[in-house]
MISE-861719 format. One line per 8 residues: number of its first residue (from 1); their letters; for each residue x, y, z of C-alpha. Coordinates in nm, 2 decimals, always signed. Last residue first. Example, Ala and Ser with C-alpha at 12.3 -4.5 7.8 and 13.67 -1.06 7.14 Angstrom:
2> sa> +1.37 -0.11 +0.71 | +1.23 -0.45 +0.78
//
This chain:
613> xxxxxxxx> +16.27 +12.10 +16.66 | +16.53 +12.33 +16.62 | +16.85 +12.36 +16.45 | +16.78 +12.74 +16.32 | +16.66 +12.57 +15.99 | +16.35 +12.36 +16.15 | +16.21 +12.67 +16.31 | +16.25 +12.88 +15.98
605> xxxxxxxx> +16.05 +12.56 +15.81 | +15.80 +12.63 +16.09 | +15.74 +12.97 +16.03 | +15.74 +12.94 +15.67 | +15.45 +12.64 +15.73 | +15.52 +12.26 +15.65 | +15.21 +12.14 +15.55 | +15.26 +12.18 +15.18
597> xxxxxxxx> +15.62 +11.94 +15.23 | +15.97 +12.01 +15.26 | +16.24 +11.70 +15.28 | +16.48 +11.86 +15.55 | +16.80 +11.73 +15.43 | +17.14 +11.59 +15.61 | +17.46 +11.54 +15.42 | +17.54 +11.21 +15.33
589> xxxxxxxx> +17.92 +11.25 +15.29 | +17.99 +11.71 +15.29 | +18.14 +11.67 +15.64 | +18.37 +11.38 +15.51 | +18.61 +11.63 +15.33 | +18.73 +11.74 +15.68 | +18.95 +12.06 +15.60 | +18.69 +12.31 +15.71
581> xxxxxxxx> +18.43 +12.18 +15.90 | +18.07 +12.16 +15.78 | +17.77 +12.11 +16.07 | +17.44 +12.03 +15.84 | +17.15 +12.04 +16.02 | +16.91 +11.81 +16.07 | +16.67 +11.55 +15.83 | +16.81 +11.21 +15.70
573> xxxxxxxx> +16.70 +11.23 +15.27 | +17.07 +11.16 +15.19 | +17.32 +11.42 +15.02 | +17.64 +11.35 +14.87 | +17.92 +11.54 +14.80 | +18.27 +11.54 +14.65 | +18.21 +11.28 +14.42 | +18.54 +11.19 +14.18
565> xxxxxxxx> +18.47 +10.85 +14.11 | +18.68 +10.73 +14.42 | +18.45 +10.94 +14.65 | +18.16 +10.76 +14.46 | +18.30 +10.39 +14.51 | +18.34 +10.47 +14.86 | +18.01 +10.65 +14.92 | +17.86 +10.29 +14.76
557> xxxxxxxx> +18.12 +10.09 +14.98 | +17.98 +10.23 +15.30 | +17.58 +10.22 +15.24 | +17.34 +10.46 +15.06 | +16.90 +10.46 +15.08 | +16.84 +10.85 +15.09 | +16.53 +10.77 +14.86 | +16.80 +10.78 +14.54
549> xxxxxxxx> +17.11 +10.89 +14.67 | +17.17 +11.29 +14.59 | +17.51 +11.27 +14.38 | +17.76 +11.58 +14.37 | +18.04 +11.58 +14.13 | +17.96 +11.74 +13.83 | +18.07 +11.95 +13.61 | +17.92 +12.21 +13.45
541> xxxxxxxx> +17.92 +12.22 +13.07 | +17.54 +12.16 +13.04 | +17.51 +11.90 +12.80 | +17.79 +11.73 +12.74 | +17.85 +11.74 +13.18 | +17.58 +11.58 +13.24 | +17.55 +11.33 +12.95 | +17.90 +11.21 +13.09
533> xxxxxxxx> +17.80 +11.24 +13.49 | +17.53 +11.03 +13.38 | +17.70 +10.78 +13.23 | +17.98 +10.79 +13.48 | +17.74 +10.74 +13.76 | +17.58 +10.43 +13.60 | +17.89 +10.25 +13.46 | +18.08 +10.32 +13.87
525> xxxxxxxx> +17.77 +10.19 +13.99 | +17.69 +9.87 +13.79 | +18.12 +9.79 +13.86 | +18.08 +9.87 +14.19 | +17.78 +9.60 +14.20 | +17.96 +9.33 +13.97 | +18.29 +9.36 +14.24 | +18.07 +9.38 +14.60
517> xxxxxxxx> +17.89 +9.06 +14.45 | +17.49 +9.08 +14.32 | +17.27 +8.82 +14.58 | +17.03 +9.05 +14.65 | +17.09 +9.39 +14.41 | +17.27 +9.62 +14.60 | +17.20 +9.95 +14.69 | +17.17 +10.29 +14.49
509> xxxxxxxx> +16.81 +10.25 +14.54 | +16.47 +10.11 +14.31 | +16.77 +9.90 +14.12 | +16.54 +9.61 +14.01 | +16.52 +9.26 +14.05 | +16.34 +9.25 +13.82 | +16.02 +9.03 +13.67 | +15.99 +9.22 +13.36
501> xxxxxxxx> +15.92 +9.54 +13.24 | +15.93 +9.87 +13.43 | +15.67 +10.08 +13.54 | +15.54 +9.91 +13.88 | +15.93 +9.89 +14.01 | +15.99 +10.25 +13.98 | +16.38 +10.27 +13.92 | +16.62 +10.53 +14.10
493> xxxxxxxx> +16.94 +10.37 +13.97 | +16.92 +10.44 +13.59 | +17.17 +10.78 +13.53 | +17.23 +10.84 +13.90 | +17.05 +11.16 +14.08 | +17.32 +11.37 +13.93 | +17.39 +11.71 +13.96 | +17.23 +12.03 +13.79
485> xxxxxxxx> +17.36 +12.36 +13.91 | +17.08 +12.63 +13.88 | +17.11 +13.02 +13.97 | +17.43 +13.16 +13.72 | +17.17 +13.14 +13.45 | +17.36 +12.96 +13.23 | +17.31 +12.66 +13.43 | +16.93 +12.71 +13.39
477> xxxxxxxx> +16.91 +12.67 +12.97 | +17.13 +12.42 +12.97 | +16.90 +12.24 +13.16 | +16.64 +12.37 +12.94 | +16.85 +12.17 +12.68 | +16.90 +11.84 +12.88 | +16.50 +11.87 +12.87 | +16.29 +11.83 +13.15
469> xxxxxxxx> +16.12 +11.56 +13.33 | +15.75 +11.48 +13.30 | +15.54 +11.32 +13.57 | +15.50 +10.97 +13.44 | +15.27 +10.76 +13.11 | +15.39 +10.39 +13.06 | +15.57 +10.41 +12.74 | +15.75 +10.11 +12.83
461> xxxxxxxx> +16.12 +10.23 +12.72 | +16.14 +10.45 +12.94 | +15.86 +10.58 +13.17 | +15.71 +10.84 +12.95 | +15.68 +11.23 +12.99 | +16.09 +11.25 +12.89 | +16.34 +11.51 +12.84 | +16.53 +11.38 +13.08
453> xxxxxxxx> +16.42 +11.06 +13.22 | +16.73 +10.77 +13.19 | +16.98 +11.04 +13.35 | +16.78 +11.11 +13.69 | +16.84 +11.45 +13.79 | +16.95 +11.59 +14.09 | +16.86 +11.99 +14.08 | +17.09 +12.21 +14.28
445> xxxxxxxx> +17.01 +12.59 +14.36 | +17.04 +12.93 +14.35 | +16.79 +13.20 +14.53 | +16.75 +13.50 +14.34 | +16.46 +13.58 +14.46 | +16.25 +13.67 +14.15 | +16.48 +13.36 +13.98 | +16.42 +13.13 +14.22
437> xxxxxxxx> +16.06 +13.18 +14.17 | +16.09 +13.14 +13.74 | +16.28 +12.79 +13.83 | +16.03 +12.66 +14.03 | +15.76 +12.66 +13.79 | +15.88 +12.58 +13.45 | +16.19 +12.44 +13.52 | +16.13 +12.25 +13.83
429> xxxxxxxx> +15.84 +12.17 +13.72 | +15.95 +11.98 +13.43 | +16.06 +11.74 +13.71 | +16.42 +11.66 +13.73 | +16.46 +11.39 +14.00 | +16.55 +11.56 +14.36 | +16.53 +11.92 +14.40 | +16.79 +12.10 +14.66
421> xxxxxxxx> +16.80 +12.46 +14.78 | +17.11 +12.48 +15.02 | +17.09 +12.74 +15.35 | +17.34 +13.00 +15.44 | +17.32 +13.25 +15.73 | +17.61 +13.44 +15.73 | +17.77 +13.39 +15.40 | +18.03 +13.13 +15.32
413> xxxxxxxx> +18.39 +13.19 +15.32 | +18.59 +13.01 +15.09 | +18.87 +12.77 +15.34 | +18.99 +12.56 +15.02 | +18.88 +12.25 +15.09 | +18.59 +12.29 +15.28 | +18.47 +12.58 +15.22 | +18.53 +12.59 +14.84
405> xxxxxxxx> +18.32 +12.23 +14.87 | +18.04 +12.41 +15.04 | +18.06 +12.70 +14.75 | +18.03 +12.41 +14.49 | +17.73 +12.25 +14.68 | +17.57 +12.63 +14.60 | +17.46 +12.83 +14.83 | +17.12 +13.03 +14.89
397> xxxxxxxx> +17.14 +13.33 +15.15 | +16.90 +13.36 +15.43 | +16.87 +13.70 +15.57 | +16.51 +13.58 +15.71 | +16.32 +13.78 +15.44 | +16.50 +13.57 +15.18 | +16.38 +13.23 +15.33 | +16.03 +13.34 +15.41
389> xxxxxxxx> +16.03 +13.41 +15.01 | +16.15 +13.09 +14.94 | +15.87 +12.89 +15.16 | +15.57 +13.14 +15.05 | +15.71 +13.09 +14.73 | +15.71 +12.66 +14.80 | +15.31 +12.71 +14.92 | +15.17 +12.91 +14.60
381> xxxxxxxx> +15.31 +12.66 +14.36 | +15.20 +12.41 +14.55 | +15.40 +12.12 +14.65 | +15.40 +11.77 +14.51 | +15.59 +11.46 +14.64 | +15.37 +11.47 +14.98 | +15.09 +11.41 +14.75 | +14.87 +11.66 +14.48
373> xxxxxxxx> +14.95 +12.02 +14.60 | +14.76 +12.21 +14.36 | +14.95 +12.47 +14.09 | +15.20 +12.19 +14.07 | +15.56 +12.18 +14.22 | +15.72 +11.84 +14.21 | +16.06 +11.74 +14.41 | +16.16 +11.96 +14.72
365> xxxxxxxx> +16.48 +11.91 +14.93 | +16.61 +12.21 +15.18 | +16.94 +12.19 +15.31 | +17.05 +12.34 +15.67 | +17.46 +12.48 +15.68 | +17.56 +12.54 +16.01 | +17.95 +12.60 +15.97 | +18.25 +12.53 +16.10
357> xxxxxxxx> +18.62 +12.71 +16.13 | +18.80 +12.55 +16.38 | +18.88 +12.67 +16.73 | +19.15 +12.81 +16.84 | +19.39 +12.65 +17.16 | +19.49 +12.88 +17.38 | +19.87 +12.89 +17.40 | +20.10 +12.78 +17.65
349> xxxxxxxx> +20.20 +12.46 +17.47 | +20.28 +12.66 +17.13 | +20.45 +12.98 +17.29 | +20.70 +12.75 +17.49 | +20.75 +12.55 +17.19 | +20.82 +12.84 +16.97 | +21.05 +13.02 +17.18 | +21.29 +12.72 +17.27
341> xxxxxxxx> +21.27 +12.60 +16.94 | +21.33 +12.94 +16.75 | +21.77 +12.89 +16.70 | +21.82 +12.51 +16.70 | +21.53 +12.52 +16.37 | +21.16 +12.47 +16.34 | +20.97 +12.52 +16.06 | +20.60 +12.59 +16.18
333> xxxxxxxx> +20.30 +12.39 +16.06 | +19.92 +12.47 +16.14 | +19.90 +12.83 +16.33 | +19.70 +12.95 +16.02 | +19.44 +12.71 +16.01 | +19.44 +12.46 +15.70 | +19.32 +12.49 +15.38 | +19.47 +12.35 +15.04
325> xxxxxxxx> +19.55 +12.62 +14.75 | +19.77 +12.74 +14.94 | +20.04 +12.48 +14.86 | +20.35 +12.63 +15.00 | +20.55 +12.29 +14.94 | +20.58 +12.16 +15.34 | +20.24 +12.33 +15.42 | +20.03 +12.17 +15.13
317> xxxxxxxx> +20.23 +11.83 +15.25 | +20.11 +11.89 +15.59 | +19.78 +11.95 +15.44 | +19.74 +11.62 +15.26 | +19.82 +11.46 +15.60 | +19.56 +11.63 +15.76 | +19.31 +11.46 +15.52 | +19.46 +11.14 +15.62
309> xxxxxxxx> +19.35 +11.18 +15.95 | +19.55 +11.18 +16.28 | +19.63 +10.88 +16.42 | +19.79 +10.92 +16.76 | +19.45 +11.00 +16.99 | +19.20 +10.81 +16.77 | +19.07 +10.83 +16.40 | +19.17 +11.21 +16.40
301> xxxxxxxx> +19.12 +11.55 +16.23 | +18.71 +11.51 +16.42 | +18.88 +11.53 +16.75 | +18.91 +11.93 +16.71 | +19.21 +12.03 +16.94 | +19.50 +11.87 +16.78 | +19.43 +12.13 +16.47 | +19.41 +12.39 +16.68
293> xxxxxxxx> +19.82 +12.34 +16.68 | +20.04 +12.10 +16.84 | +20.25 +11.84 +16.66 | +20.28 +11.96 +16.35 | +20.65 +12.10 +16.32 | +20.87 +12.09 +16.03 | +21.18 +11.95 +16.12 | +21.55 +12.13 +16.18
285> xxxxxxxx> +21.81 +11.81 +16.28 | +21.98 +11.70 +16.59 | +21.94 +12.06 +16.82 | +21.56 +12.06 +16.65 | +21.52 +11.75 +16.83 | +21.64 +11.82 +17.12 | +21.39 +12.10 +17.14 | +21.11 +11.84 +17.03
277> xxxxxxxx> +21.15 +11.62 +17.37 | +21.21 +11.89 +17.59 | +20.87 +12.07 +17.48 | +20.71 +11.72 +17.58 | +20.94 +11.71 +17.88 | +20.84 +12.10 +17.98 | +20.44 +12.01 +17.94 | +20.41 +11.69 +18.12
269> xxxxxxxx> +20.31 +11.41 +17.92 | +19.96 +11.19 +17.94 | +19.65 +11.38 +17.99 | +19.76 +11.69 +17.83 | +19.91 +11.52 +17.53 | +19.67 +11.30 +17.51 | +19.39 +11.58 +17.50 | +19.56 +11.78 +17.23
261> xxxxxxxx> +19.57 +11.52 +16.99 | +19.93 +11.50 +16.85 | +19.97 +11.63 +16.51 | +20.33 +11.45 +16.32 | +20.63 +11.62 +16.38 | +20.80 +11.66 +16.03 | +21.16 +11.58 +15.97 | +21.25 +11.56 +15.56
253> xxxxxxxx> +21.59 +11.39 +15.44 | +21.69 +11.47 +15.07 | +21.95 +11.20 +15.03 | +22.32 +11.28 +14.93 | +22.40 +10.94 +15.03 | +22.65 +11.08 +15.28 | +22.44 +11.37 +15.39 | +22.13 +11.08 +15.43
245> xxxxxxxx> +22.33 +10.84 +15.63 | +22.40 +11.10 +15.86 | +22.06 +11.21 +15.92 | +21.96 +10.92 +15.98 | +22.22 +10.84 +16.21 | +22.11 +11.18 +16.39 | +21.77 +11.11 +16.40 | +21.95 +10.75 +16.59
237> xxxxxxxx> +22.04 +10.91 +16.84 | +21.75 +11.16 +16.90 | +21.57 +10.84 +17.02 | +21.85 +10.73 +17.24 | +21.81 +11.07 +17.39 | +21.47 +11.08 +17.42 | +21.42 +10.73 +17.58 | +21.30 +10.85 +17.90
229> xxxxxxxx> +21.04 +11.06 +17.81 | +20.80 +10.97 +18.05 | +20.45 +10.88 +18.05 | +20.18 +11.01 +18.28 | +20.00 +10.78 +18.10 | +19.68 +10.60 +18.06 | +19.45 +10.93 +18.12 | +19.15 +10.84 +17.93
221> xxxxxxxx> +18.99 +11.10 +17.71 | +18.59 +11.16 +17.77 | +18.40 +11.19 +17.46 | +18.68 +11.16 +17.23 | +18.71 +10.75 +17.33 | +18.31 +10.76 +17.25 | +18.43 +10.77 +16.89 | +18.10 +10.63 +16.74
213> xxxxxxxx> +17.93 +10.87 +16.99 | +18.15 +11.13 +16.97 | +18.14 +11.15 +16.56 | +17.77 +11.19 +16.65 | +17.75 +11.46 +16.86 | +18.05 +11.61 +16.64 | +17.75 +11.61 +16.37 | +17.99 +11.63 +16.05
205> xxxxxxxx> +18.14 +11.28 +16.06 | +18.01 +11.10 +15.72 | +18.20 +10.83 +15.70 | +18.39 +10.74 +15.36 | +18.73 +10.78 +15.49 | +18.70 +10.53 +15.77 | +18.61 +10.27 +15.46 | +18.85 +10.34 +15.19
197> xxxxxxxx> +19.11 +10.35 +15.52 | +19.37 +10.11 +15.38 | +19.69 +10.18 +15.62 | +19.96 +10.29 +15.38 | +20.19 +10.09 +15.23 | +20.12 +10.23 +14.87 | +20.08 +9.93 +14.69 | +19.97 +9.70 +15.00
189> xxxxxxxx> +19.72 +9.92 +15.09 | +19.71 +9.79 +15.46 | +19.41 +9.71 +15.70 | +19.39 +9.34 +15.57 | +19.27 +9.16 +15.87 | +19.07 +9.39 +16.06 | +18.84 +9.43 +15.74 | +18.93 +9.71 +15.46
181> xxxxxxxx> +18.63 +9.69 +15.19 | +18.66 +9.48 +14.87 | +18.61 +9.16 +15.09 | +18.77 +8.84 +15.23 | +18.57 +8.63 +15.38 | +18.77 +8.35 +15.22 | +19.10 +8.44 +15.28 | +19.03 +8.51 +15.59
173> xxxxxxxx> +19.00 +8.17 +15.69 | +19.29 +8.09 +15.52 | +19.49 +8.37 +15.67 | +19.37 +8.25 +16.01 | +19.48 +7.88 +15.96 | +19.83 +8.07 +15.86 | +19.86 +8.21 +16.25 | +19.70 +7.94 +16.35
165> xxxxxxxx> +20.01 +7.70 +16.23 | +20.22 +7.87 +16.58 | +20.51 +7.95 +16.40 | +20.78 +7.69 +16.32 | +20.88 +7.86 +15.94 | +20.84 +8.15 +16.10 | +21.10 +8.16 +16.39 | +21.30 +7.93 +16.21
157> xxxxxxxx> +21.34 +8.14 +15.93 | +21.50 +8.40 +16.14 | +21.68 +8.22 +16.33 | +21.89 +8.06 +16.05 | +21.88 +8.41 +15.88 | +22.10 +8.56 +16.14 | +21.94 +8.85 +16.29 | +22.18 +9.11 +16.47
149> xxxxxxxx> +22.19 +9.30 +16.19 | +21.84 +9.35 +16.15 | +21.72 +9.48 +15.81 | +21.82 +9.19 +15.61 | +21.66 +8.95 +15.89 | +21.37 +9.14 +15.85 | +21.23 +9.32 +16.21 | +20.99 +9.21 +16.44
141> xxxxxxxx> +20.74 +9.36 +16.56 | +20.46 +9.14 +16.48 | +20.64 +8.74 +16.48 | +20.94 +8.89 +16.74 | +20.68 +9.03 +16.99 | +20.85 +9.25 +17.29 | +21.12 +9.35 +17.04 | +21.11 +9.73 +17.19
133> xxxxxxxx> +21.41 +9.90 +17.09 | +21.34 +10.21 +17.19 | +20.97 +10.36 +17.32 | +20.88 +10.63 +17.55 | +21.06 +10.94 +17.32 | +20.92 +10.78 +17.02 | +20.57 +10.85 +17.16 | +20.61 +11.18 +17.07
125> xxxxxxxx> +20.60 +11.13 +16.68 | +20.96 +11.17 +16.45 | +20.78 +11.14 +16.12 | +21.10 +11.13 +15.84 | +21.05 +11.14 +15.50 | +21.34 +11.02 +15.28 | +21.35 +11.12 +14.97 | +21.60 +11.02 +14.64
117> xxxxxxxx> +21.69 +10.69 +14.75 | +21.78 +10.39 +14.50 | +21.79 +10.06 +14.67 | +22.03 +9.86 +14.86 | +22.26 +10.04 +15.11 | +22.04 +10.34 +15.16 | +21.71 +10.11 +15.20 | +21.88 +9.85 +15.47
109> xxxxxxxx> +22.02 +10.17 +15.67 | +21.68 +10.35 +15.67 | +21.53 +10.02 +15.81 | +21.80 +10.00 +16.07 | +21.73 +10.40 +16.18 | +21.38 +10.36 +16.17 | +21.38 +10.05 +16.35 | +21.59 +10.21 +16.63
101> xxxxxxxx> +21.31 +10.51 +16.64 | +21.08 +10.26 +16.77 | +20.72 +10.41 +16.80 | +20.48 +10.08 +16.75 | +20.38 +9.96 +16.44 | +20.51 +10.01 +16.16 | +20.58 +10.33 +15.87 | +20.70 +10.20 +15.55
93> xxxxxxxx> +20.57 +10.50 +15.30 | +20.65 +10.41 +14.95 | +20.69 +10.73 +14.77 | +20.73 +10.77 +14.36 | +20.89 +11.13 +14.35 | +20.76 +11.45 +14.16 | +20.90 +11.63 +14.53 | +20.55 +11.79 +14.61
85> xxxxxxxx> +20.36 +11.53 +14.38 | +20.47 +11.21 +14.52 | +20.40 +11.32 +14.86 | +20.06 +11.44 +14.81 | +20.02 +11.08 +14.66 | +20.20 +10.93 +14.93 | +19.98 +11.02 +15.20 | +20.10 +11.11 +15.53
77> xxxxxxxx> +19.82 +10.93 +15.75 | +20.05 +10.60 +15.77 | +20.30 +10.81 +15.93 | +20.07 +10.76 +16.25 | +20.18 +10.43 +16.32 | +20.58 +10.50 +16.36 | +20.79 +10.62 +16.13 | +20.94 +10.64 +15.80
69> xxxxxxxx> +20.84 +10.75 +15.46 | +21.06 +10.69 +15.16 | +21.15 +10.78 +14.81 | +21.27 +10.59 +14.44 | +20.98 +10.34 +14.42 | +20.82 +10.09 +14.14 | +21.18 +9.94 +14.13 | +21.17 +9.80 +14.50
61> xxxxxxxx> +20.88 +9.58 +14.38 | +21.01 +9.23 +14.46 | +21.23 +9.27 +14.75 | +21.01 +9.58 +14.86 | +20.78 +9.38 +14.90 | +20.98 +9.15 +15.14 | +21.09 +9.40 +15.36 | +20.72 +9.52 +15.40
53> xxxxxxxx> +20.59 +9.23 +15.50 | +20.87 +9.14 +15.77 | +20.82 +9.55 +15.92 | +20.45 +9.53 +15.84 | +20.40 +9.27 +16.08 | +20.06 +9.09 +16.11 | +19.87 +9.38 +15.88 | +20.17 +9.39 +15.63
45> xxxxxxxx> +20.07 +9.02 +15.56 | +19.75 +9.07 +15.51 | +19.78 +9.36 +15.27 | +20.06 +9.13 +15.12 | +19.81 +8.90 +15.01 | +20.00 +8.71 +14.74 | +19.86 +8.37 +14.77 | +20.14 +8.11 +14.69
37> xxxxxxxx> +20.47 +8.32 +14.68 | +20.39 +8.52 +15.00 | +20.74 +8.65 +14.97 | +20.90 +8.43 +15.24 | +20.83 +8.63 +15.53 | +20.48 +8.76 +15.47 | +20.38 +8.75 +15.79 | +20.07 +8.51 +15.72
29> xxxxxxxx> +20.31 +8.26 +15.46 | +20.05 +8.01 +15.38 | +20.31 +7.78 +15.18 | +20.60 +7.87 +15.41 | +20.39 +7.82 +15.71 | +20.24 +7.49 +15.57 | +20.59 +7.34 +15.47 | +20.72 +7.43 +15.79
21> xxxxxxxx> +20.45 +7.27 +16.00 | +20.46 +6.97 +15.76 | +20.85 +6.96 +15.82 | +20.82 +6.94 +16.16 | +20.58 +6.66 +16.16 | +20.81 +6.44 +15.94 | +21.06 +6.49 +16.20 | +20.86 +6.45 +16.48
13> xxxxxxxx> +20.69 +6.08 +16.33 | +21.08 +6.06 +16.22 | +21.22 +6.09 +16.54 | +20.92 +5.86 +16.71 | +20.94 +5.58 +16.46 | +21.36 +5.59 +16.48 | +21.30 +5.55 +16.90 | +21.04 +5.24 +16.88
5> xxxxx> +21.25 +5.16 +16.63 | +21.57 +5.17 +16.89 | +21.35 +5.07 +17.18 | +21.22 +4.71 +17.04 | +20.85 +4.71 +16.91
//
């Protein structure tokens, strides 16, 4: 082959390569950069760089959207919904990673000079005093070529349309394991722009024991500081260009301080540059301040040391509109202003921390009663007395699930020493023998019932003889009472394979079927709990939203579906104590039972209660 074709082979071989790497970036688009045209994933997308990702959503859904949130990771806890409904505003929040204030400032530019703004929400976060203009990563941390002024869009399409081809290999494979549930690589809500945390949310994270063992960061916070404040005033810089921008646009422009766990900021900052660092702040612009309260000392508000919950975002938006309705401690959320920054700041990092309201609460979970204990299923009549009177004479006082939930959400007090009465299934028993106890002690409780057998001494449609169940009118009958609250147990997801018809499979837990996909098993669940939460609530006019899971058996995306239905609690069969937090929804997921039983004594049972083995 002579040199010159040997040379035109080579340059077009190269050539014809290029434009296949080109082709498959644009085609598989992993940063979103080109509007994802082909498989739409922005949750992917914003999970590589949510500054590209986000641009480029906003190019094709800016309508949906007239207010903003900016700022750095942790913005992603303040929710939009709580948002939307404080200022009746439609919210998109565009947080990113990292803690650049500069990216704020350019982002808030590109939004004020080409969409309606009505809001803008501002979370200026200590970090963004270490941290400006930080492009150490153009493909992640980059910013849109509309949005970066000194971007051309030559070099910014070159940059991914040549990108490494893994990066849209990896979206393929992803593609495919893709689930209904968050996974690493599609950790956004696309929609909302909001990390997706459907599956953090859904934890149960009473037991701080626990929550420290899955969290074992909490357990013993690294020092990976000291860290200094160095870009402070280049950070209060651009506040003030914000700021600016927004009086000129006539812009409502929000400043918040997001919570700071209290352990980072001790380990990692000295006390008179972090109290520095907001003062200047308030000299730019007054902001609501978050960033240090009790809150930043209980480690169950937070997912690690700069992502607080999303729980505590709802009450910084509570604080912001005088929401009271929504707990949170008393020192959570000061306005801070030029004039009370000093003060404030030096009383705030020189204050004890306070602790957070918890409770003990033990539940109790029977089934049967029967004159004769017949089974670990059926107590004696004699036996669960001696249980509920031991109960009263110890000062214990019966809640209801609906006094845990005023507890937790709206900071309720609860009595001294309270303790949960729970029944599982809806024996006939439970009316005609438990019921009448209760009553003489005036104990309340919660009675899960299973929808398909109310009413019925037959299994149903087989006519294969069971223990009966009581009516939906004695139901009735018990609500009114003031004592009873009767949840649901699911409508037909508690099946007793030996009774029904057929080969199954059947639905003996709230679990999956073998082989049934994530989107046929929430749909099964979300038809069951509705049904019986319809004939429920027809029947006794109480709502509900409480579910006891069928033989305690429960995984992530079944609390998931639940929480989304509405459930506020849910209650395995796993024995301990109960610990319930104020302001953490998650305390009342799975909640711990001591299933009682005719050998259990009074004595003992009181043993169990007091945490004690």
């Amino acid at each position: 082959m002579k040199p010159k074709t040997w040379c035109l082979a080579f340059l077009l071989t190269a050539l014809g390569l290029v434009l296949a790497l080109a082709a498959f970036n644009y085609a598989t688009d992993p940063f979103g950069a080109f509007g994802d045209r082909f498989l739409q994933w922005f949750s992917y997308d914003e999970t590589n760089n949510p500054r590209v990702a986000k641009t480029t959503w906003l190019e094709q859904h800016h309508d949906a959207y007239d207010s903003y949130i900016l700022g750095c990771s942790s913005t992603s806890s303040l929710p939009v919904e709580a948002f939307n409904e404080l200022f009746d505003a439609r919210f998109y929040n565009l947080f990113h990673y990292g803690a650049d204030m500069k990216d704020c400032e350019e982002i808030a530019r590109h939004l004020l000079a080409n969409y309606e703004v009505k809001n803008l929400v501002l979370n200026v976060y200590i970090d963004n005093g270490v941290t400006y203009d930080d492009d150490a990563n153009p493909l992640t941390h980059g910013l849109h070529y509309r949005v970066d002024e000194d971007l051309s869009a030559p070099a910014y399409y070159a940059r991914y349309l040549l990108a490494d081809p893994r990066y849209g290999l990896a979206k393929l494979r992803a593609r495919a394991e893709d689930t209904l549930l968050p996974q690493a690589f599609d950790v956004f809500d696309a929609a909302t722009g909001v990390y997706d945390k459907t599956a953090r949310d859904a934890e149960p994270i009473g037991s701080l024991e626990s929550y420290l063992e899955a969290y074992p960061v909490f357990a013993d916070y690294p020092r990976t500081g000291p860290f200094g404040l160095y870009q402070t005033e280049r950070c209060m810089e651009s506040v003030a260009a914000i700021r600016e921008m927004c009086e000129a646009a006539g812009v409502n422009l929000v400043v918040v301080a997001g919570p700071v766990y209290g352990e980072y900021l001790a380990q990692n900052f000295a006390p008179e540059d972090v109290a520095a660092f907001y003062e200047a702040l308030a000299r730019v612009t007054p902001f609501w301040d978050f960033s240090c309260s009790s809150v930043s000392y209980e480690p169950r508000y937070f997912y690690d040391a700069t992502h607080f919950r999303n729980n505590v975002g709802e009450m910084i938006a509570a604080r912001i509109g005088g929401d009271e309705s929504v707990w949170m401690p008393e020192d959570f959320g000061t306005y801070v202003t030029a004039e009370n920054a000093a003060a404030h700041f030096a009383e705030v990092l020189a204050a004890e921390p306070a602790a957070v309201p918890t409770a003990q609460v033990p539940i109790l979970m029977y089934h049967n009663l029967a004159e004769e204990a017949d089974g670990e299923a059926t107590m004696s009549v004699a036996a669960f007395e001696a249980q509920i009177r031991a109960l009263s004479e110890a000062g214990y006082t019966a809640v209801s699930l609906r006094e845990l939930e005023d507890y937790v959400y709206r900071g309720a007090d609860l009595p001294e020493k309270p303790v949960v009465i729970t029944f599982d299934d809806g024996y006939l028993s439970n009316y005609t023998l438990a019921y009448p106890i209760l009553q003489k002690y005036q104990m309340k409780a919660t009675i899960f019932v299973i929808g398909v057998s109310v009413g019925k001494d037959t299994y149903k449609d087989t006519g294969n003889p069971m223990t009966p169940h009581f009516s939906y009118e004695q139901a009735a009958e018990m609500v009114a009472s003031g004592l009873i609250s009767i949840q649901s147990h699911t409508y037909d997801m508690h099946q007793w394979p030996p009774s029904e018809d057929g080969d199954g499979p059947f639905r003996e837990t709230i679990l999956p079927l073998p082989g049934e996909t994530e989107a046929d098993y929430v749909a099964a669940l979300t038809t069951d709990f509705t049904r019986s939460r319809e004939s429920l609530e027809a029947a006794t006019g109480q709502s509900v939203d409480a579910l006891a899971f069928p033989s305690g058996a429960y995984n992530t995306l079944a609390q998931a579906t639940l929480t989304s239905l509405g459930v506020r609690v849910t209650l395995s069969t796993n024995p301990g104590v109960n610990t319930v937090v104020r302001g953490l929804p998650q305390t009342l997921y799975g909640m711990l039972r001591f299933g009682m039983q005719e050998s259990i004594s009074p004595s003992e049972m009181l043993t169990l209660l007091s945490g004690n083995r």
